[in-house]
C-alpha positions as CSV (number, residue, x, y, z in Angstrom):
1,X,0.0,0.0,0.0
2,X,1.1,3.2,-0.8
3,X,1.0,6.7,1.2
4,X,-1.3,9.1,0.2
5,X,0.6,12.2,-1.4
6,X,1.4,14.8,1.1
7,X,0.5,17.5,-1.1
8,X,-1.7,17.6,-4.1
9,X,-2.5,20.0,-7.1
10,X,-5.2,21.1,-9.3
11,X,-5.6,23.4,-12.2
12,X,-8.7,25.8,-11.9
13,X,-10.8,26.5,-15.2
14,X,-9.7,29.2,-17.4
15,X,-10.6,33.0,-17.0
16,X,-10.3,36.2,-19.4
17,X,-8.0,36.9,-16.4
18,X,-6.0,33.3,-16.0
19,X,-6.2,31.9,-20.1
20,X,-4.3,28.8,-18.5
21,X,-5.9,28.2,-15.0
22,X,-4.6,29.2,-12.0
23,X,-2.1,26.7,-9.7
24,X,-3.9,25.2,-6.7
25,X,-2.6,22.9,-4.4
26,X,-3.4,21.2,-0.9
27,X,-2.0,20.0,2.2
28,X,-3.3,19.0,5.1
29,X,-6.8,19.9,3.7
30,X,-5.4,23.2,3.7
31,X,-6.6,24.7,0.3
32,X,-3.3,27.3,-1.1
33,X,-3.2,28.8,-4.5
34,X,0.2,29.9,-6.5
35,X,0.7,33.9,-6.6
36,X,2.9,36.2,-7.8
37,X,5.0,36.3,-4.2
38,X,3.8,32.5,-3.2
39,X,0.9,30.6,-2.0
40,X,-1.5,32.1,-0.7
41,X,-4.1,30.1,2.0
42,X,-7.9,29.8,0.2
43,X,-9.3,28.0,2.5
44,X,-10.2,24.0,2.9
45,X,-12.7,23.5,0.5
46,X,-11.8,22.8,-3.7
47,X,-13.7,25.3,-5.9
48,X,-15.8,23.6,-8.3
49,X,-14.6,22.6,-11.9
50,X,-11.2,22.0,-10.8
51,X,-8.8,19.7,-12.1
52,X,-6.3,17.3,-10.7
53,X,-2.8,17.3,-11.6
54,X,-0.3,14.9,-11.2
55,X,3.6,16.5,-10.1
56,X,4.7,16.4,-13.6
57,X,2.0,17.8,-15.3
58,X,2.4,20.7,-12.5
59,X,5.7,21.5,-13.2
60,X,4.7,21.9,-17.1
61,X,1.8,24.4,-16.3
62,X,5.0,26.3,-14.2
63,X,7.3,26.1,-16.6
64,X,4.6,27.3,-19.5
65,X,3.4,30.2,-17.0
66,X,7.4,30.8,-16.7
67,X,7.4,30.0,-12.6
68,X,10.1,28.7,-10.8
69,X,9.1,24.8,-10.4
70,X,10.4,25.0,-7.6
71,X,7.4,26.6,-6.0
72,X,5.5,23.1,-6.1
73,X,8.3,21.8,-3.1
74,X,7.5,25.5,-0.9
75,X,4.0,24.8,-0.3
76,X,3.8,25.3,3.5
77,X,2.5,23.2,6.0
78,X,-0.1,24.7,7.9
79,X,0.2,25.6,11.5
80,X,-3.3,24.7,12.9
């Protein structure tokens, strides 16, 4: 059996303001989306019409939006 992934991500629907979906990811049922200066905490609950990603196809949508990739391994661990 495997362990369940300690963070996960999701790719929101497009916008006339995000063409290519905005970042999301989760940890510890803490909901975070990727900003200009880092994630930023949502809240716990997934917005509708979302989209899972796997790592790899993460890392694409960074590397297409020209974002670190980096960012996908500094998604914080919330404190409470």
């Amino acid at each position: 059996m495997t362990r369940p992934e300690a963070v996960r991500y999701y790719l929101t629907p497009r916008t006339m303001a995000f063409p290519r979906g905005r970042l999301l990811a989760t940890r510890q049922g803490r909901l975070l989306v990727l900003a200009a200066d880092g994630w930023v905490t949502l809240g716990r609950h997934l917005p509708s019409g979302v989209e899972p990603l796997t790592r790899e196809r993460a890392e694409q949508w960074c590397r297409r939006e020209e974002i670190d990739p980096a960012w996908l391994d500094a998604v914080p661990t919330p404190t409470r």
